[in-house]
C-alpha positions in Angstrom: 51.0 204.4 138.4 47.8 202.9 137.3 44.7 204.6 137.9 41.3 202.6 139.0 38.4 202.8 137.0 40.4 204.3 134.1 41.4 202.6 130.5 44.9 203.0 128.9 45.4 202.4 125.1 48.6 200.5 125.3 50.9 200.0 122.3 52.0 196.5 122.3 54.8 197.4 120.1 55.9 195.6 116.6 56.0 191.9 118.2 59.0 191.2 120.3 58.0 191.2 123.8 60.8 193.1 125.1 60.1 195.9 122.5 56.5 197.4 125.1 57.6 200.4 126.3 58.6 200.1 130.1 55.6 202.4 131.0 53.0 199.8 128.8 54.3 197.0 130.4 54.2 198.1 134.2 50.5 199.0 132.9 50.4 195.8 131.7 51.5 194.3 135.6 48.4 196.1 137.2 45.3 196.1 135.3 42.7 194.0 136.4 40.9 193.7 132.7 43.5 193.3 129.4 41.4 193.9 126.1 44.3 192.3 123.4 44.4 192.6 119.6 44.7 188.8 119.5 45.2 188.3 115.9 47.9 190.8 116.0 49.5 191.0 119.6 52.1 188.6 120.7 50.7 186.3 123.2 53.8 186.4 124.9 53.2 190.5 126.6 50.1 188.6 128.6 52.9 186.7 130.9 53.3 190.5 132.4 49.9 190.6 133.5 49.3 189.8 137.6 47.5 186.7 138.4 43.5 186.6 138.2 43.1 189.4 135.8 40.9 189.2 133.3 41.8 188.4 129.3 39.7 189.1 126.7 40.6 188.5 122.7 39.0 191.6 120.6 39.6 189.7 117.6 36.0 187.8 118.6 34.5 191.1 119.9 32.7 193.7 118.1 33.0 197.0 119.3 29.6 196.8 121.6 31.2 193.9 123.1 34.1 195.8 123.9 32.8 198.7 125.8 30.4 196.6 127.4 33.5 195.1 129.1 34.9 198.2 129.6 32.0 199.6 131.3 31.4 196.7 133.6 35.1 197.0 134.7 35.1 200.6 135.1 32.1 200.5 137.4 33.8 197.8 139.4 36.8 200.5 140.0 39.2 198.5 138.3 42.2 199.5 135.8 42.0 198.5 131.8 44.5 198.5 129.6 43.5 197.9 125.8 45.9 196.5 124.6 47.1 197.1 120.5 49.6 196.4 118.5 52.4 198.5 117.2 51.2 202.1 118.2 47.5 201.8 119.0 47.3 205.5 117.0 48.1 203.9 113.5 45.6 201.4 112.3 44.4 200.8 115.8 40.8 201.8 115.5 41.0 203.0 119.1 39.2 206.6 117.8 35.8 204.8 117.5 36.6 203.5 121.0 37.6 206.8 122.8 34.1 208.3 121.4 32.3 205.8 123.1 33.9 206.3 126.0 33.9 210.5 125.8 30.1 209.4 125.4 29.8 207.8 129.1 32.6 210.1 130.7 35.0 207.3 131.1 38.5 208.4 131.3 41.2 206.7 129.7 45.3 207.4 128.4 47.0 206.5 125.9 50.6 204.9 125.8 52.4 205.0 122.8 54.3 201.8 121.4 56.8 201.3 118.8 55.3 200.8 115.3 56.0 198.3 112.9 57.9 200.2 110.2 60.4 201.2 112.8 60.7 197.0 114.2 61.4 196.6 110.9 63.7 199.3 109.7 65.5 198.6 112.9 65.6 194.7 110.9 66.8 196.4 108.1 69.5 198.6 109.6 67.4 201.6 107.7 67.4 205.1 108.1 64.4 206.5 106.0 65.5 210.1 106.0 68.5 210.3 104.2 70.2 213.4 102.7 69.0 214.2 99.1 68.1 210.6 99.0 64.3 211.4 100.9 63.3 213.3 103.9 60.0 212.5 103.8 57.9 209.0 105.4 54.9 207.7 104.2 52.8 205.6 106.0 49.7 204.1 104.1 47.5 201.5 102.9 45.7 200.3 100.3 41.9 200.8 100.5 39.9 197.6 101.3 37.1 197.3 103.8 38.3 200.3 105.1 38.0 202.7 102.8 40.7 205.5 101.7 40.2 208.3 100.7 40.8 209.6 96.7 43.5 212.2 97.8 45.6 209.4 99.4 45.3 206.7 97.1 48.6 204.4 96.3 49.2 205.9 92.5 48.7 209.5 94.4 51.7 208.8 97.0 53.6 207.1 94.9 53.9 210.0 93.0 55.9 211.8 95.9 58.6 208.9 95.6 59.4 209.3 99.0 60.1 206.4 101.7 56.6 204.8 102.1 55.7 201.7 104.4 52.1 200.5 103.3 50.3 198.3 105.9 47.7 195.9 105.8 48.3 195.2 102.1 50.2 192.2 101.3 47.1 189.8 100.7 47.1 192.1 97.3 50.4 192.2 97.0 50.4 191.7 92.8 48.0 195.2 92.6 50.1 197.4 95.0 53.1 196.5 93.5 50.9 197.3 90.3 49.6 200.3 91.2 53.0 202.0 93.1 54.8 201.5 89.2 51.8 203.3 88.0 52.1 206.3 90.3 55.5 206.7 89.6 58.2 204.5 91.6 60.8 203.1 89.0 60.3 198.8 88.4 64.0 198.3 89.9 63.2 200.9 93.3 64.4 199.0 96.2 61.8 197.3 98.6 61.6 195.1 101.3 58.5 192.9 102.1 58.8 192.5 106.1 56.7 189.7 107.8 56.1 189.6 111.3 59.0 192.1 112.0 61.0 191.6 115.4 59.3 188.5 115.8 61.3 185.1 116.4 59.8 184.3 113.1 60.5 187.3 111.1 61.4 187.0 107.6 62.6 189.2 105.0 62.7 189.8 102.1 64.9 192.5 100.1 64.9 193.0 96.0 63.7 195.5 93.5 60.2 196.5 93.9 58.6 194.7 90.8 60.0 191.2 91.9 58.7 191.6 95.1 55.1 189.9 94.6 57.1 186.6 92.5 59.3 185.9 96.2 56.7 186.9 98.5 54.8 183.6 96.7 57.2 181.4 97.3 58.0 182.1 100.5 54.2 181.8 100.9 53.8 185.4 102.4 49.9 187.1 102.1 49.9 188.6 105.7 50.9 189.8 108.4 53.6 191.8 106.4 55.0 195.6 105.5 56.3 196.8 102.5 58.9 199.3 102.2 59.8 201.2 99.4 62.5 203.9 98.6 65.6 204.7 97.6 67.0 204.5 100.7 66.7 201.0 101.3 69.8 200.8 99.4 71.3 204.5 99.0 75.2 204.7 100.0 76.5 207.7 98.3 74.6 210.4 100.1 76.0 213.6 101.9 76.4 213.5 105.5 73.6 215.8 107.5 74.9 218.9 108.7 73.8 218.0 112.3 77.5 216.6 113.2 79.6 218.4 110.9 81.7 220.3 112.2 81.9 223.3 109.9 78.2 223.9 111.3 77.1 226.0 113.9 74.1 225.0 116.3 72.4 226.2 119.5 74.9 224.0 121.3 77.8 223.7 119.6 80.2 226.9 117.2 81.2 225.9 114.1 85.0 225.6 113.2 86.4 228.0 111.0 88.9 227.3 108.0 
């Protein structure tokens, strides 16, 4: 399946091993160079690789350092797969990387993975679209060293009161949960702080949204975590969809009359 002398973005998937896609990990079997979000990636995915490839950790590499690898390896004919966690097109940086490579005609693919807020609204037996409830997902963060811009800042989204899953936050925990009040979400709006979901050492933790920061302290949470917010977290009493009723008439199925 693998192509030589071309690199594939690979979603690594939330953090259980068995949760790469089955196209990722067969690319995962037969490259000859692996490129791995070490601070991020489960170390675990690398047991797929074949013997004698090589590993590199791109949580020591700067971004020269990283094509530089790339390029050597393409040159040599062989198969890359960066390798990033969750889906690499969410938070993975890899549009900095695909320029460089446009910029020396390499050619590369991208394999989607399974994202974090789904690992953990799998965790959370969640659906984030209910009827009436929301049918809408956010997915943000707060801005930090990466910047965001003023359109999509927290208070601005918040406003929506949608489902939102805000990544790459929870160091400042005290502000978002500060600054989602202030853009409209209601103190007692269900939330769920989600660390390391789908990993063996997932934890969880479920309660209104302003006692959130007060329990991620003492169960010493500042990273690696998600935060969900929304009404649905904790919605019962909505309508069913229309998709199975059976008064409803669809491309594939009539509709039963009274």
């Amino acid at each position: 399946m693998a192509e030589k002398g071309k690199v594939y973005f690979v979603g690594a998937g939330p953090g259980a091993t068995d949760l790469i896609t089955l196209r990722g990990k067969q690319l995962l079997e037969e490259a000859d160079l692996i490129i791995y979000a070490g601070s991020l990636v489960n170390p675990e995915l690398l047991s797929f690789a074949k013997e004698g490839v090589s590993v590199f950790d791109s949580s020591k590499m700067t971004l020269d350092e990283i094509i530089e690898r790339i390029v050597i390896a393409v040159k040599n004919d062989q198969t890359v797969v960066r390798l990033h966690t969750g889906d690499p097109s969410l938070y993975g940086a890899i549009g900095e990387q695909m320029r460089e490579l446009k910029k020396r005609d390499i050619p590369y693919e991208i394999c989607p993975g399974v994202s974090a807020c789904f690992g953990a609204a799998a965790s959370l037996s969640l659906e984030y679209t209910l009827p009436d409830i929301s049918q809408t997902l956010i997915l943000t963060r707060m801005s930090g060293k990466t910047s965001v811009p003023e359109s999509e800042s927290i208070e601005s989204l918040a406003s929506h009161k949608a489902s939102m899953a805000i990544y790459l936050s929870s160091g400042r925990l005290l502000e978002l949960i500060q600054r989602l009040i202030a853009g409209g979400y209601e103190e007692s709006t269900p939330s769920a702080l989600c660390y390391k979901a789908t990993w063996p050492d997932e934890k969880i933790i479920k309660a209104p949204l302003s006692k959130i920061p007060e329990l991620a302290e003492k169960e010493g949470i500042d990273h690696f975590a998600l935060l969900i917010v929304g009404e649905a977290l904790e919605s019962h009493d909505f309508p069913n969809s229309k998709l199975y009723d059976k008064y409803f008439e669809t491309g594939f199925r009539k509709g039963v009359s009274e």
